[in-house]
N, C-alpha and C positions, 0 to 999 in steps of 0.2 A: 547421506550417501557420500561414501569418500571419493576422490578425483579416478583411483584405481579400481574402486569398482562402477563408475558412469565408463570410465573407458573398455571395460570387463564387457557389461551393458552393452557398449556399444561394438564390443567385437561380435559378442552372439550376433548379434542381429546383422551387423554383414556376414555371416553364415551362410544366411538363408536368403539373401538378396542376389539377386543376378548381376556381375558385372558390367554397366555400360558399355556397347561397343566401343566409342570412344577408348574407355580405359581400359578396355580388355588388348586393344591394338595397341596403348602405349605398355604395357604389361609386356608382350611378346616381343614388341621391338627393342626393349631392355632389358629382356632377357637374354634375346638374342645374343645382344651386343654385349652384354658380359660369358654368357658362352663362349663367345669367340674372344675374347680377352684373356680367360682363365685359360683358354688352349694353349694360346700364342704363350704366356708366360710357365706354363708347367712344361713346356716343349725346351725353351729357351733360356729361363733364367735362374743364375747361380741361387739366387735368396730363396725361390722356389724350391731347390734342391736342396738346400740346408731345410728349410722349414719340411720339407717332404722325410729326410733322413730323421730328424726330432720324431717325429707324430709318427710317421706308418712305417714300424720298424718289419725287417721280412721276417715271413711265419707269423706273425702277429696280429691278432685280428684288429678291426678296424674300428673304434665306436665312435657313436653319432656327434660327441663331444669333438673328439678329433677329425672327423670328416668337416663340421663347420669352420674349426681353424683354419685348415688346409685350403678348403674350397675361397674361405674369404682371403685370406692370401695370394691365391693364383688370380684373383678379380681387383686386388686392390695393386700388387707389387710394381706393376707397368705405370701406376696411374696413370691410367689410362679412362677411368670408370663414371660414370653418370654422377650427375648432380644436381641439386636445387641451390640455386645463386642466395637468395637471399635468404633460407633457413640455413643455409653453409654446412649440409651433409649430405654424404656419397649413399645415396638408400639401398641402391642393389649389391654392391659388395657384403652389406650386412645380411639382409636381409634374403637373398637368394640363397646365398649357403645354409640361412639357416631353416628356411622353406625346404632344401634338399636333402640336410642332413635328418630332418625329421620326417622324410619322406622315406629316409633311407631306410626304415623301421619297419615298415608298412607300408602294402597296396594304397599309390596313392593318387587319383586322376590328376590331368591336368587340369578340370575344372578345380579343383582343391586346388593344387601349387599356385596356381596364376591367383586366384582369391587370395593365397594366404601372401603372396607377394604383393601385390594390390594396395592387401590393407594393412599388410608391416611400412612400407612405404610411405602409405600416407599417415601414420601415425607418424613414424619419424620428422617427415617433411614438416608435419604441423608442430612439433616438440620445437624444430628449429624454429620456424618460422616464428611462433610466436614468440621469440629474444630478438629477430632480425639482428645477430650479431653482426657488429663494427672493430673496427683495429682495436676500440677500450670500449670498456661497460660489462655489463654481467655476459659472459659467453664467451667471451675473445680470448684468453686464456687456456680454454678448452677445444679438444677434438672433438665436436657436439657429433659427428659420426658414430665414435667410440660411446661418450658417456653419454649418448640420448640414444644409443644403436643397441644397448645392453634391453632396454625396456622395449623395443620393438620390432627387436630379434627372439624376445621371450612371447611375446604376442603372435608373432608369425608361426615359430614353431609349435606353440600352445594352438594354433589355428588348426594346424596340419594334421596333429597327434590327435584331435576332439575335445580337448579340455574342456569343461562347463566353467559356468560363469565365476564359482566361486576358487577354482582352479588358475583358473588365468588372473585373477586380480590375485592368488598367490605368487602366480609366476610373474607378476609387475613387483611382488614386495619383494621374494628373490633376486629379481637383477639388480634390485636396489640395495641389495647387501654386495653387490658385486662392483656397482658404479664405478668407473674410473676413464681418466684420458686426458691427462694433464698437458699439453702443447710442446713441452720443452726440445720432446722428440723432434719438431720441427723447428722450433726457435733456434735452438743449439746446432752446431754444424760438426759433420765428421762421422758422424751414424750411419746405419739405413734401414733403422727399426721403425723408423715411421710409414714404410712402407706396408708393416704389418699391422698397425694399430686395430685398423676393422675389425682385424680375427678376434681380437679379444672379446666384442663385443657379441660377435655370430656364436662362439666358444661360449662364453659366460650367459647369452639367451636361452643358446640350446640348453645347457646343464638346469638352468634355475625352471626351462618347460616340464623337466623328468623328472626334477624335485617337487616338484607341484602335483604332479601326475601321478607320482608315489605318496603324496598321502601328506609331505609338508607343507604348514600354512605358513606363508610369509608374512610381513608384518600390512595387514590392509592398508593403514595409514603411511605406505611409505613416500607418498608421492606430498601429501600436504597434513602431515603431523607436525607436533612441536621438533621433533627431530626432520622432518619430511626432506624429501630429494632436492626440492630446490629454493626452500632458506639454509640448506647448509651449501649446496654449490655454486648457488648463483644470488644468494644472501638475501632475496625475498620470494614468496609465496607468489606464484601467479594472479595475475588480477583478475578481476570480472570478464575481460577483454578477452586476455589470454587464457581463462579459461573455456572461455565460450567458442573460441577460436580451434581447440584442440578436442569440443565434444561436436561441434556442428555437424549436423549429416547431410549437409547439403550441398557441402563443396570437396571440390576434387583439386590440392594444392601438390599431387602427386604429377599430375599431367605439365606442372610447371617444370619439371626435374628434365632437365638435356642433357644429353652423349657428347661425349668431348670428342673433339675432332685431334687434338693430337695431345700425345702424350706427356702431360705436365701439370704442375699444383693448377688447378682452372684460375685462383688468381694472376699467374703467369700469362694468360689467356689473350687479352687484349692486347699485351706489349709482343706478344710474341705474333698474334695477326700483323701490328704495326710493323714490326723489323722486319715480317716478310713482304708486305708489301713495300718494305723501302728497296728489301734486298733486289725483287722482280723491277722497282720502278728504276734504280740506278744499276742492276749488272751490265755488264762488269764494272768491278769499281778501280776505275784508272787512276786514282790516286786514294790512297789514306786517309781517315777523316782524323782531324784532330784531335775531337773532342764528341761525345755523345749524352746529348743531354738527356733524361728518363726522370718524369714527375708523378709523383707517385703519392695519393693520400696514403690516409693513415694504417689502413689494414695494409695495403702493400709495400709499404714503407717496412713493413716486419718482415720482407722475404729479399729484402736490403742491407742488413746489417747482421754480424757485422762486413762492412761492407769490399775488407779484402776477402774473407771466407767466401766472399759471395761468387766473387770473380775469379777465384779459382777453385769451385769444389773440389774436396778430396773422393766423396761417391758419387755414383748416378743420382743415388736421390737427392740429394743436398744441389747436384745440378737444378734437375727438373722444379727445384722449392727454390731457386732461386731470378729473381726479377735479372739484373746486373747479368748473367752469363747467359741467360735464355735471350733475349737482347742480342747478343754479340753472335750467339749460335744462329740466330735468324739472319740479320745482318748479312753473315758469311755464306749460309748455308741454307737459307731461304726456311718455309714449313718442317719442321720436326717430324719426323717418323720412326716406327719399331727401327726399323735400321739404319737410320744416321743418326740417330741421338743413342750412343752406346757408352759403356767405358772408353772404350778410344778416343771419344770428346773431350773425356776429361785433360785429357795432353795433346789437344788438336793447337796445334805453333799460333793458325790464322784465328783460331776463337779465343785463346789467353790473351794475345796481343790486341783486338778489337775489343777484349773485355777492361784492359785498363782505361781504355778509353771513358764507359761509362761514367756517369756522373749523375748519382740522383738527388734530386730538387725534391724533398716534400713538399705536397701542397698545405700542409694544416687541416684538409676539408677529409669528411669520409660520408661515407652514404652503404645501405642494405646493399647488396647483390657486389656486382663486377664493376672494380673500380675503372673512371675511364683513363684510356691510353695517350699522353704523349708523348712521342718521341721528336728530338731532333738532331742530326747527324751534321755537324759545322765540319765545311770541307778545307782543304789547304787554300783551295780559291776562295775563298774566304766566302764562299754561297754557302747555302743552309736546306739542308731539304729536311721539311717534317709532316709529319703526320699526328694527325688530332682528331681521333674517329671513335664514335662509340662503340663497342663489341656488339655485332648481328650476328646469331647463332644461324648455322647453313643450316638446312632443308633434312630433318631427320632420316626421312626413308631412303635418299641419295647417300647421308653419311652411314646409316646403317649397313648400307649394301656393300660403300668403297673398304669401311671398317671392318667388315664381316671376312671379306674377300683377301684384305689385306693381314690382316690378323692371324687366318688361315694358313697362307704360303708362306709368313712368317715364321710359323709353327714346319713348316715344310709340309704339308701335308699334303693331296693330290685333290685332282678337281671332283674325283668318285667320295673323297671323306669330305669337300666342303659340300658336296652334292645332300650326303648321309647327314649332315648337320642341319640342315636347312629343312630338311625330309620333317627331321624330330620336332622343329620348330612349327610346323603345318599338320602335327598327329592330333588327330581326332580327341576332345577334350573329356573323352570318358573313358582313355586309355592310360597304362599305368607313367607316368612321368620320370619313372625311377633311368628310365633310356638314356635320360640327360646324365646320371651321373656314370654312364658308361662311355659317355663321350667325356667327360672331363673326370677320368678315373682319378679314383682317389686312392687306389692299389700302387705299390712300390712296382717301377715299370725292371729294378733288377735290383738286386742284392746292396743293398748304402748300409752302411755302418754309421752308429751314432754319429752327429758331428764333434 
């Protein structure tokens, strides 16, 4: 039996299993929370609007290829979007789009969506998890979102659509003719393509489900052939370990996956709680600090260099990916939100000036998950105030509700449509789910010409 079809195997058979309450609730709370993500960014943002003017030209119909694009774009571009720390991919941006865009075909319950979200999800989580990638080693070079998101964004929407078993371990060998998501996009500064990488992967799922569905077979052995997926990507074959680890049915490594609370790379995460609580512990700041120290092992150390790019991005995204400015923006301006971390940052007088201050110290050390944060802010009075705390994620159904709410009015929207959102998130699980993509339409809202 090859790796693609135990995984095949193991999709039938979450088919016909009942989702845990448990993970049925972490399911809708991440949905949610990217619902209202995708709103707040197709309402508000330019990248949105370029990617919407490409794909859904007016008069033109819509297909399901391009609905996943579109959809994983409006939930990735804010990143803003969920994550598992130590498999280090974003699952619901992939994998909700592609759950909807294969919904968009067919009558499809939300017992089905929520399932096939579920168990896209935790494939992905498990693909990552078992590299636990670090700043170096096999994985760290790659958007394991993108190039682990193509095989479990084909598994979701093969979920949706009905595919049989020898269908879906096609649509495993398809995405694997599709693989990609090389880092540079983030490594490199001056872009803001990286904000779209997902789509590629919701995009190139969905198509290799319909090529499955239609009748072609992919290559079975693509996951562990002599050519297979990852002795060519990640330069060996999984082990015993990590194979056992990605067929196990007995664990749920999806429920590990948390909602960001503000919008930025989630390794940003810890230094950007730190500078807000320095901002809250010392406002106002009645003198200049002179120097700001930021220590940073080796995965974070990548979102440092190089390290004047860093301090002055030229985009928003290259902002939010970077350690060095998120720092100075906290500092000045306390926690990040949809509406103070804009383009107007990028030329905010008090955050370029607090950002030369920066100075980062590698530590040499890395570790799976969220590196931890120190900061210290050396004052003219020659005191020092710092902060050395490990990252605790807040209370999800608190962040769900502030994030829901906030995301919403961001989009401008009235308390009757966050009402109507909330409504669809609470509909009866043997009704049609297709409601969701009338909330996060994927129709031209007026007349765009190519970009």
């Amino acid at each position: 039996m090859t790796l693609s079809g135990d995984i095949a195997n193991w999709l039938i058979d979450q088919r016909f299993r009942a989702l845990p309450p448990a993970n049925l609730l972490h399911t809708v709370q991440h949905v949610g929370d990217q619902l209202a993500i995708a709103i707040a960014a197709r309402e508000t943002s330019a990248l949105a609007n370029q990617v919407r003017s490409c794909f859904l030209l007016p008069g033109q119909p819509v297909n399901s290829t391009a609905t996943a694009f579109v959809l994983s774009a409006y939930t990735h571009i804010l990143d803003f979007d969920d994550i598992h720390d130590v498999g280090r991919v974003h699952p619901a941006c992939v994998i909700m789009p592609a759950a909807l865009a294969a919904a968009s075909m067919q009558p499809t319950t939300y017992e089905t969506f929520f399932k096939a979200v579920s168990t896209g999800s935790e494939l992905l989580c498990r693909l990552g998890l078992a590299w636990k990638p670090m700043g170096t080693g096999p994985g760290s070079d790659w958007f394991l979102t993108q190039l682990l998101g193509y095989f479990a964004a084909a598994a979701t929407a093969g979920m949706v659509l009905g595919l049989d078993r020898d269908q879906l371990q096609s649509a495993l060998g398809l995405a694997y003719m599709q693989a990609a998501g090389g880092k540079e996009a983030g490594f490199g500064t001056g872009g803001n393509a990286r904000s779209i990488y997902s789509s590629f992967a919701a995009m190139g799922g969905m198509q290799a489900a319909l090529l499955a569905r239609s009748g072609l077979v992919g290559p079975p052995t693509s996951l562990d052939g002599l050519a297979g997926f990852f002795p060519l990507y990640f330069g060996r074959h999984l082990n015993a370990e990590q194979r056992d680890l990605v067929l196990d049915r007995s664990i749920q490594t999806w429920l590990d996956t948390q909602m960001k609370p503000w919008p930025s790379c989630r390794h940003s995460h810890p230094f950007v709680r730190g500078a807000s609580a320095l901002h809250a512990k010392c406002r106002p700041w009645l003198t200049m600090p002179t120097r700001v120290v930021v220590r940073v092992n080796l995965s974070a150390a990548k979102l440092c260099v190089p390290i004047e790019d860093r301090r002055r991005p030229q985009t928003l995204q290259d902002a939010k990916y970077s350690i060095p400015f998120m720092v100075a923006f906290c500092l000045v301006h306390g926690e990040p939100s949809l509406a103070n971390l804009s383009d107007a940052t990028l030329t905010d007088a008090d955050v370029l000036t607090m950002a030369k201050l920066v100075d980062i110290e590698p530590t040499g050390g890395d570790e799976p998950g969220l590196p931890h944060a120190c900061i210290e802010v050396l004052m003219r009075d020659g005191s020092c105030i710092r902060f050395d705390e490990p990252y605790v994620a807040p209370d999800p159904t608190a962040l769900l509700e502030r994030k829901f709410a906030s995301c919403l009015a961001f989009a401008g929207l009235s308390g009757d449509d966050v009402d109507a959102a909330r409504r669809v998130l609470r509909a009866d699980q043997n009704t049609d789910c297709r409601d969701l993509l009338e909330l996060i339409s994927v129709k031209p809202r007026m007349a765009v010409a190519p970009a």
